[in-house]
NUDO-429198 format. One record per residue (C-alpha): residue in one letter; x, y, z. Coordinates in steps of 0.2 Angstrom, whole numbers, plus 5000, padded with zeros to 4 digits. Layout:
aXYZ;...
//
This chain:
x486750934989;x488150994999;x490051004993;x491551015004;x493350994998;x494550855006;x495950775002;x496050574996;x496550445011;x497450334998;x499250344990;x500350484993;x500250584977;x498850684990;x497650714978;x496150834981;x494350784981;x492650864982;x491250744992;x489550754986;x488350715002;x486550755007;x486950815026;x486850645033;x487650535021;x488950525008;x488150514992;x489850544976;x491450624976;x492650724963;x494250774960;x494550934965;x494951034951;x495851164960;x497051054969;x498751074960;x499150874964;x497850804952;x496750974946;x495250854945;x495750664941;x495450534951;x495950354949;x494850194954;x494950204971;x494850374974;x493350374963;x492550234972;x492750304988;x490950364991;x490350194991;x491550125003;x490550245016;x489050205007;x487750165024;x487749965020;x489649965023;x489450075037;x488149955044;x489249785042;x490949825041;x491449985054;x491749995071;x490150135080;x490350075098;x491950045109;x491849865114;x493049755126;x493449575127;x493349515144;x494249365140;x495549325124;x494349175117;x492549265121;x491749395109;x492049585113;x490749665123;x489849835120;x490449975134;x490250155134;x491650285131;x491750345148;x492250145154;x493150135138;x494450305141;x494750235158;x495250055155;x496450105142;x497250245155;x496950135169;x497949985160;x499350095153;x499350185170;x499850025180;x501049945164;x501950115166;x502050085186;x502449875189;x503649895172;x504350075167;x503850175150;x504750055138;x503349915142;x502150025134;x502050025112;x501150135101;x501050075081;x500250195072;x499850245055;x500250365037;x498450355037;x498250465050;x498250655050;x499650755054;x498750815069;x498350645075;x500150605076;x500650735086;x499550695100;x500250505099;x502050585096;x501750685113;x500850565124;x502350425120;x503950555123;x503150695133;x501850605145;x502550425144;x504150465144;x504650315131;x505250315112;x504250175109;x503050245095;x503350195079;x502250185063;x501750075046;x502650215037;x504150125043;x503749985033;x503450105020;x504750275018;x505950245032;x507350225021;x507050365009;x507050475027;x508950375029;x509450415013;x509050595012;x509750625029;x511350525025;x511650635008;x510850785009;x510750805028;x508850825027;x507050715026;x506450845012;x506250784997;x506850914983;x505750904970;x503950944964;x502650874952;x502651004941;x504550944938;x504150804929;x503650944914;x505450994913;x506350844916;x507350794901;x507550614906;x506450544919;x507250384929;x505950254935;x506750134949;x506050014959;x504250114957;x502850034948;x502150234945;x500750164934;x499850054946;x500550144963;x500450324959;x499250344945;x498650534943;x500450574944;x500850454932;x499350524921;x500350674924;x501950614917;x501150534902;x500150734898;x502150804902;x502750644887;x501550704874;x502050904878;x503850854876;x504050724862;x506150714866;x506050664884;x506450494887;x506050364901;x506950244912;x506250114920;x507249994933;x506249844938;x506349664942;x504849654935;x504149714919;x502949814923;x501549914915;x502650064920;x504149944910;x502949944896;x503150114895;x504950134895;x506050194879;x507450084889;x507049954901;x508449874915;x507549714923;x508849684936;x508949544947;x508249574966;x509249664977;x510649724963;x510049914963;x511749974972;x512749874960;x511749964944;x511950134950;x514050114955;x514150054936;x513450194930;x514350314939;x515750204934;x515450234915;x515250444920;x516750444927;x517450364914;x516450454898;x516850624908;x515050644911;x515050694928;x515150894933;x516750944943;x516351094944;x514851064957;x515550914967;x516951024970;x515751174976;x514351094985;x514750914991;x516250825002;x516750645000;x516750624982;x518750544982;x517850394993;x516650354981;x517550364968;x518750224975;x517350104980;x516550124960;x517950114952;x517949904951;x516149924946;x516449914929;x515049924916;x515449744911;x515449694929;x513849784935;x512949724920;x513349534924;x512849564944;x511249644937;x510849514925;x510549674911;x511549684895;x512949794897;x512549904883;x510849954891;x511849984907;x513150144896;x511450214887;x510750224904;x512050314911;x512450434897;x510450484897;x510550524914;x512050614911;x511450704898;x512950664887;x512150704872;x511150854879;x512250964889;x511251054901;x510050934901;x508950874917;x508750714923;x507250664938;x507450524948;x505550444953;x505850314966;x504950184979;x504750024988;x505849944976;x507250044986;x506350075002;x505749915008;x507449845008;x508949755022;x510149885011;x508350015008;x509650165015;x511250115006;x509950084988;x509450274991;x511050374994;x511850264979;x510350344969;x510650504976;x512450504973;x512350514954;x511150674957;x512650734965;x513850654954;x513050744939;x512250924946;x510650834942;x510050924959;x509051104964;x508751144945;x506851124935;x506550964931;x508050874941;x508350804959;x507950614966;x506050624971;x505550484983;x503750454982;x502850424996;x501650284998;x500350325010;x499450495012;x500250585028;x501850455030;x502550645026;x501650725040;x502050575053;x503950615049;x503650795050;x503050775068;x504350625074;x503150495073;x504350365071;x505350305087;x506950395081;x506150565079;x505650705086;x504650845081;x505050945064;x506550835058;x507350845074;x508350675078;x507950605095;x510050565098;x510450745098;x510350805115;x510250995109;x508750935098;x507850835115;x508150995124;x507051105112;x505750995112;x505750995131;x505651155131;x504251185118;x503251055128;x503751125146;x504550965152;x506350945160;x506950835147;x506250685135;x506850505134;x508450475128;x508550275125;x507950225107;x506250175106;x505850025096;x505350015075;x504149915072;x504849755069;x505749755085;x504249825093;x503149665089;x504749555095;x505049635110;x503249595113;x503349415108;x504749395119;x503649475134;x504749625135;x503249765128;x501849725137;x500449835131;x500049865112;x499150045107;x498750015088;x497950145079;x497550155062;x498650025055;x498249815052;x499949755057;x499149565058;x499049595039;x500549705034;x501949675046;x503249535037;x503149345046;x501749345055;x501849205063;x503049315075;x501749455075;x500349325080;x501549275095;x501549475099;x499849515098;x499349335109;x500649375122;x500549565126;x499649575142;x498449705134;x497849755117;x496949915113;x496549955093;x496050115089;x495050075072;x493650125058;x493449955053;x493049815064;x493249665050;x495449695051;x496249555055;x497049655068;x495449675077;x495149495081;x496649495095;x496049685101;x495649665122;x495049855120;x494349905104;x494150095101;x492950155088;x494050315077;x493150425062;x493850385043;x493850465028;x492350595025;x492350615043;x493850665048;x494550865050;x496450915052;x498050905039;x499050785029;x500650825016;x500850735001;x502550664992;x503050844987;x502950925003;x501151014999;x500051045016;x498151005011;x496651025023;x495850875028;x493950935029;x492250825037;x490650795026;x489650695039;x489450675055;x490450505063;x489350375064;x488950295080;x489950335092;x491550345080;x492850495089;x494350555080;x495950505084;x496750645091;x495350655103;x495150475108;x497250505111;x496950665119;x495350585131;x496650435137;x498250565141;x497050665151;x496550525161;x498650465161;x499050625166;x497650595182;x498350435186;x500350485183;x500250685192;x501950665193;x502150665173;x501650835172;x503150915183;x501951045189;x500851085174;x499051085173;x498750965155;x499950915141;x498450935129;x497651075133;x497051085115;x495251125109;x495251065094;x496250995079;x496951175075;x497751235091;x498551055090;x498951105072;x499751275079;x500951225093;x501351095078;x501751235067;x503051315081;x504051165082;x504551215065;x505051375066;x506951395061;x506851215055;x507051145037;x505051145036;x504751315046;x502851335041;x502651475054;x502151575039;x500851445036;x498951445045;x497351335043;x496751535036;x497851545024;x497651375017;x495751405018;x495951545008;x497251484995;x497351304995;x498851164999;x500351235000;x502251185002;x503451195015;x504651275019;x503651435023;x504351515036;x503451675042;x503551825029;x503451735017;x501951735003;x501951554997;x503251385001;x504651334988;x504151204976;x506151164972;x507551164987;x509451154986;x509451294971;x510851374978;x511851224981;x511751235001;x511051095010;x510751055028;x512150995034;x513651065046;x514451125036;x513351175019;x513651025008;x512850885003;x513850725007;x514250574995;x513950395003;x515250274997;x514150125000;x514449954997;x513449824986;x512649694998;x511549544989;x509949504995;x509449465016;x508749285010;x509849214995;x509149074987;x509748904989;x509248714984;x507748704999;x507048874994;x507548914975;x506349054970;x506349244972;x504549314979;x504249484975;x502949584980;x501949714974;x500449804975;x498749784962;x498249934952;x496449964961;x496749894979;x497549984995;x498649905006;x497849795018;x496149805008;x494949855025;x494249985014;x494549944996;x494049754998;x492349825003;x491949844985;x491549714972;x491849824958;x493849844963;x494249674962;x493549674943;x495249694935;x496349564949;x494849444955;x495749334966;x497349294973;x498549204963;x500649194960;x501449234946;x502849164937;x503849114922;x502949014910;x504748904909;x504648874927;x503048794926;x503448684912;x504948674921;x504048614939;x502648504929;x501348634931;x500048734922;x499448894920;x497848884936;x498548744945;x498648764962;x500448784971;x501048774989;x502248944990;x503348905007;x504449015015;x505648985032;x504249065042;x502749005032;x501748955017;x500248985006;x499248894993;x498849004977;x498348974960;x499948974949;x499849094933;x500949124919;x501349294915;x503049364907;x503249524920;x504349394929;x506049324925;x506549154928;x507149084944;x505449234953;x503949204958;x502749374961;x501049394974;x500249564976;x500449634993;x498749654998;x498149474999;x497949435018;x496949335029;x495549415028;x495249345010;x496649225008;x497049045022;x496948885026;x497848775037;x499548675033;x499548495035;x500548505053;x499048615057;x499948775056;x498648935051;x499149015032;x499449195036;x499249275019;x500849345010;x501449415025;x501649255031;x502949205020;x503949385022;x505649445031;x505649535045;x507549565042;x507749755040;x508849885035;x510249935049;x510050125046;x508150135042;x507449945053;x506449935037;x505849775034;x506549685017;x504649665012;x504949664993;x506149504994;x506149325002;x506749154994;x505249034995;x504848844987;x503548814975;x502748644973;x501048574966;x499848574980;x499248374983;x497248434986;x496248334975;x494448394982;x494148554980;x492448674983;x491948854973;x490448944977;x489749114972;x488049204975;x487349354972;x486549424989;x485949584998;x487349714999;x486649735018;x487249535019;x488749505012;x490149585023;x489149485036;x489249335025;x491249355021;x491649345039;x490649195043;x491549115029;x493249195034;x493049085051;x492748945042;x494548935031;x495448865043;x494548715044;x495248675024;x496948675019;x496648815009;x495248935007;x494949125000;x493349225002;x493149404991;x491749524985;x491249524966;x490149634957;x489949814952;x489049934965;x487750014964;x486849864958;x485049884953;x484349764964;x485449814979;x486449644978;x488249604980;x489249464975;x490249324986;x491749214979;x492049064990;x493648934987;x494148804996;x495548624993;x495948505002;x496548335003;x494948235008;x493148285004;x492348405018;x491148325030;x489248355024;x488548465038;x490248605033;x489548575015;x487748635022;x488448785032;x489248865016;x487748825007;x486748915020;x487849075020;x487749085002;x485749075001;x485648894994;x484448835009;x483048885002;x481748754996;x481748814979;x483848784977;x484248634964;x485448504973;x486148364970;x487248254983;x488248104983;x488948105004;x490047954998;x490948024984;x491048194993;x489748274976;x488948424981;x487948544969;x486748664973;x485948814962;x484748944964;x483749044953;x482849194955;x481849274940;x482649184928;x484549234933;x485849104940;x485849214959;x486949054968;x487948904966;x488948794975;x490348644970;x491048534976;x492048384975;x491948404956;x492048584950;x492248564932;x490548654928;x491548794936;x492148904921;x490448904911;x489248934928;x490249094936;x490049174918;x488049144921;x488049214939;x489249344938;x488949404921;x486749384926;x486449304909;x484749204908;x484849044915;x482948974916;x483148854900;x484748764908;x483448684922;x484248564930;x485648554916;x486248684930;x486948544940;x487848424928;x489648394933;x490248434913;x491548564911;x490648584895;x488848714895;x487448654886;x487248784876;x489048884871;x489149054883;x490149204879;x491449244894;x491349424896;x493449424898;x494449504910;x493949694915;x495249804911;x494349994913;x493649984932;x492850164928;x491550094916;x491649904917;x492549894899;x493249714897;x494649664885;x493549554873;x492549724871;x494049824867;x494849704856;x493249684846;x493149874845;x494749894840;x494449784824;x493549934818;x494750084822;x495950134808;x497550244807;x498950284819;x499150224838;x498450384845;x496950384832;x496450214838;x496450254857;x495350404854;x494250304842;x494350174855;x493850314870;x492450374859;x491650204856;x491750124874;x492550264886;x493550184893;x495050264899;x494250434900;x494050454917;x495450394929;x496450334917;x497150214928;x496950064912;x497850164898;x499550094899;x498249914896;x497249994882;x498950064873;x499549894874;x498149824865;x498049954851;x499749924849;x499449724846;x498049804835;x499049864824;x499449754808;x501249714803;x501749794786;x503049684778;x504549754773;x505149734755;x506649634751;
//
């Protein structure tokens, strides 16, 4: 068995991992326990990752050939490279020619390497000659960038993992840590126990199982976070909590701020907030540290900021009570912004978004633009703004960009209203996708489709949310024809630069690189003198002592973990700057027509946009299937029960979901995991207009300083969905088959109002099967021969398949056995049976006595069947029925009945990813001791 140290593709907490493979294949992975990020812990998905490039994925779901489509409607074709490379230049070439640089866009990806997006970053601004390259990070840290820069005159953030050991008070806001960055929060749970006084604030508008957590909990409305933090510098200011003695030495503008906060009374704030104004003075005087002079105070923060119309304003506001308070440059204090994917860091560090240039350099600052000329031996780079990428996929609805270059990223999944993403991806003249993955929904509009390596194949860099450099190291070989991305980008400039001499201004290649480390080095120069210098920094050194941070200038023997220390910042003239920003409410207020709040969010074992975690059966254990969340008051409110379906419309689109109670929401807010797009989740509105997923229902509106999107926040409708006749299906069915299966059951959903298709199961599975969840509504029964074709996909066209059929009533039932077990059945027109059949197929119990009892319509079984229950530890299938039956037999405190718990079933042991669950449910444990009198 071969070992070879890499780092995780997923979150950007950038943790470490060892993969296990034979030579040719990947066969497990490890946490790395060297790798100061995680030291060894893994969560689900970075735990699972060797079986997303097990060789039956590879096989059904990756990209291992460039392919073209000759025609928009007509299936892509197979080519070879050599045509490939000189398409994509030959198109880009002559856009470049009949319309200048600016008709060209590159989106690209945090998923990338660091290296990867300097050859994008170069072949846009240096060959090109446009700003138009842009990135998903933009939808993802764009205003934590804004807020830094605004602030502390930098993109770095100050802090450290290892500060959340020191912190005093540790303020969560708008960061669901427990789900979104789980090893780090593992880690702030280990730094809890070591320090029994620290105490945690959690600011939500949704209680989370971060919130769960919490000594003091703030659920504020949506968009309030400005008006929270002005009330509590309001009450410092007024308590005398804040320290005069460091706004007067290190910062400028405090007089301004002080007059915009000073009407931002607790009482007021609070009522804005929707919070009880007491909670809003603790809060404040925790951070303080009114009781605990010297104390330090750690800001965690996210999307609940970020992804904002105000994300910019929500960050410096944070920031200013930092400042406010000294809470800044010191162990265990400073606002840390943590990043969400795993190089959105190294993109920023190399200018990969359109306002950028190379090591934090800002592309309106002419001296800036001149130094990169320079290190790139051109007279001068672009000048006029490139587009982000909202305005990048409108410029190219309205015809303006004419060719796409999409690397990396699944915009026709993640970008917000995609009905105006479909419109750019239909009209741009030319579409080239750079991918691992051929199943995005992205890929379906690709004219060129470029095959790219992925995890486990891949060599180069990436930085994580605490500036830490790790190495990025191949296992395999790619398969196919698979190329890496900074070579497929290198390949097409080279054949540009042929076609475009005159680009060049008398040099022989832009890219005269060999490999990923001299891209890596030139890189490395662009730093030097710059907030990240890392010219101290090489690929030997971090072979010989793993990741480190920057800044690392040359000379010196390791990076700093903690900047600011000595109170000088970035900035003109040494001082960090306070923003007196103003409170702005939400883009999209609700009103009559549209009287809910959706908020989004992410699930706890999935990633983003689900090309690789929705490969795997086993993920979607904990969150099965799509579904909205809301107030149980609303529902009684509205009529409706907990499962019914619901039509969630937006201004820009709608989807149908089914509606589950849950108390994480308030009232008047309705809540759908980000991930759920249309490659598992559609349908077709009754005007005939295509369901898009979540993202169909987003706003594109975005922040003015950062152009990020306000993802987190739009006002939609809910109302019962009139579809009476409605269709489930599941099957167990060769893991070889069923990626194949899903996306000949992905075409079908639009032909139903609504439809969803996911995995099931938990891989490996002994008899090499996977499982296959189909749904489907609608207002009239479906005609027999779609019936038929489902049943096919599913295996239920055997001979030996049970059926019963009534074409008048629209009946349908159909099951199959297979030594004994339930392996397939399909409903539809009455699916009552539903509940009691999925437990026999997914749960493989025997079902040879049932017979033909296997296709009555009663919602009742025959014989009673014990539900296994919702899964709650991923890491070894642990359900909650198990661990509440277990826990009937543990005794003593909370802490004795978790490890009596971890003993009996082991769950929580590995990743940990479902202790804030299992503490939840020891706690319920526990009995209540009356008290006396």
């Amino acid at each position: 068995m071969m070992q070879t140290r890499s780092t995780c593709p997923y979150c950007g907490v950038g943790c470490g991992v060892i993969i296990e493979s034979d030579g040719t294949q990947i066969t497990g992975v490890r946490g790395d326990p060297e790798h100061p990020a995680n030291f060894g812990r893994l969560c689900t998905k970075g735990s699972t990752l060797h079986l997303t490039a097990s060789a039956a994925i590879t096989r059904s779901s990756r990209l291992l050939q460039p392919m073209q489509r000759l025609q928009r409607d007509a299936a892509p074709q197979p080519i070879d490279w050599t045509h490939a490379l000189d398409t994509a230049a030959d198109r880009i070439a002559d856009v470049v020619r009949q319309h200048g640089p600016d008709a060209v866009g590159l989106y690209l990806s945090g998923q990338l390497l660091t290296e990867d997006y300097y050859v994008f970053n170069k072949l846009a601004k240096g060959l090109l000659g446009t700003n138009n390259v842009d990135t998903n990070s933009r939808l993802c840290m764009s205003s934590a960038v804004a807020g830094y820069k605004k602030t502390l005159g930098a993109d770095a953030p100050p802090c450290s993992y290892e500060d959340v050991a020191h912190a005093d008070t540790v303020f969560i806001t708008g960061s669901n840590t427990a789900w979104a960055h789980p090893i780090l929060f593992r880690r702030m749970e280990d730094a809890r126990a070591a320090r029994p006084g620290q105490r945690w604030i959690v600011v939500d508008v949704r209680r989370t199982e971060t919130a769960e957590t919490a000594d003091l909990f703030l659920q504020i409305r949506p968009g309030t976070d400005v008006a929270l933090y002005h009330g509590l510098l309001h009450v410092m200011l007024a308590e005398g909590l804040t320290d005069a003695r460091y706004i007067a030495a290190h910062t400028t503008g405090f007089a301004a701020l002080r007059e915009v906060v000073q009407d931002w009374t607790p009482a007021r704030a609070a009522e804005v907030c929707g919070i009880a104004e007491a909670d809003l003075i603790q809060a404040a005087r925790w951070f303080a540290q009114a009781d605990r002079p010297g104390g330090a105070t750690l800001s965690l923060y996210c999307m609940g900021l970020n992804q904002s119309a105000a994300g910019t304003d929500k960050n410096a506001a944070l920031i200013n009570l930092h400042l406010a308070t000294g809470q800044i440059g010191r162990a265990g204090a400073g606002p840390f912004s943590l990043t969400g994917q795993p190089n959105a860091m190294g993109g920023r560090e190399v200018g990969g978004l359109s306002n950028l240039l190379s090591a934090h350099r800002d592309l309106a600052n002419p001296a800036h633009r001149a130094e990169v000329a320079a290190l790139w031996g051109l007279p001068d780079v672009p000048a006029t703004p490139g587009r982000s990428a909202i305005e990048m996929f409108e410029a190219a609805a309205d015809g303006e960009i004419r060719l796409l270059w999409i690397a990396c990223t699944n915009p026709a999944q993640s970008i917000p209203d995609q009905a105006m993403v479909r419109r750019a991806l239909e009209r741009a003249e030319f579409v080239i996708v750079q991918e691992a993955f051929a199943t995005t929904a992205t890929a379906a509009y690709a004219d060129l489709l470029l095959p790219a390596t992925t995890w486990g194949e891949k060599i180069g860099s990436v930085t994580n949310s605490e500036r830490r450099i790790s190495r990025v190291r191949p296992a395999v070989a790619a398969p196919g024809q698979a190329r890496h991305d900074w070579q497929i980008a290198i390949d097409v400039a080279r054949r540009i630069e042929a076609r475009l001499p005159e680009r060049l201004h008398g040099q022989a290649t832009l890219f005269p690189y060999a490999d990923a480390e001299s891209i890596w080095n030139e890189h490395r120069e662009s730093t030097r003198g710059r907030d990240l210098d890392i010219t101290g920094l090489s690929w030997a050194h971090l072979e010989q002592h793993g990741p480190q941070q920057w800044p690392m200038p040359e000379g010196a023997r390791a990076g700093r973990p903690r900047l600011y220390e000595d109170g000088v910042f970035p900035t003109e003239d040494g001082r960090a700057r306070f923003a007196p920003v103003s409170f702005r409410p939400v883009a999209e207020p609700v009103d009559a027509l549209y009287p809910f709040s959706l908020i989004s969010g992410r699930l706890r074992d999935q990633w983003h946009g689900m090309s690789r975690t929705g490969t795997l059966g086993r993920l979607f254990g904990h969150v099965p299937e799509p579904g909205v969340e809301m107030n149980a008051a609303d529902l009684a409110a509205l009529g409706l029960k907990d499962g019914d379906l619901v039509e969630v419309r937006s201004r820009r689109g709608s989807v149908v979901l089914a509606a589950q109670a849950g108390g994480a929401v308030a009232r008047g807010q309705v809540s759908i995991p980000m991930h759920w797009g249309e490659e598992v989740l559609g349908g077709t509105d009754a005007d005939g207009t295509p369901r898009r997923g979540v993202n169909g229902l987003t706003l594109p509106t975005f922040c003015p300083g950062s152009k990020q999107p306000e993802l987190k926040h739009a006002a939609v409708s809910v109302v019962k969905a009139d579809l009476p006749w409605r269709m489930v299906g599941l099957a167990w069915l060769p893991q070889d088959e069923i990626l194949r299966v899903r996306e000949h059951l992905r075409a079908l959903m639009p032909r139903f109002a609504h439809a969803m298709v996911l995995p099931f199961g938990r891989e490996p599975h002994d008899g090499g099967l996977g499982g296959v969840i189909w749904r489907a509504s609608a207002a009239t029964p479906a005609e027999a021969s779609l019936i038929a074709e489902i049943a096919a996909l599913l295996g239920l066209d055997a001979p030996t398949a049970m059926r019963y059929e009534d074409a008048e009533r629209g009946q349908f039932r159909s099951a199959r056995l297979d030594g004994g077990r339930l392996r397939g059945v399909l409903l539809a027109g009455d699916t009552r049976a539903e509940s009691w059949l999925r437990t026999l197929v997914k749960d493989e119990l025997p079902a040879q006595a049932y017979g033909r009892r296997l296709l009555a319509a009663s919602a009742t079984p025959p014989v009673a069947i014990a539900e296994r229950g919702r899964q709650v530890c991923t890491c070894f299938n642990v359900t909650e029925p198990q661990i509440v039956e277990q826990l009937g037999h543990c005794e003593g405190s909370a802490e004795a009945r978790l490890q009596q718990l971890q003993g009996a079933l082991k769950c929580g042991t590995n990743c940990g990813s479902c202790l804030p669950v299992l503490r939840g449910l020891v706690r319920a444990s526990i009995p209540l001791v009356p008290v006396a009198g």
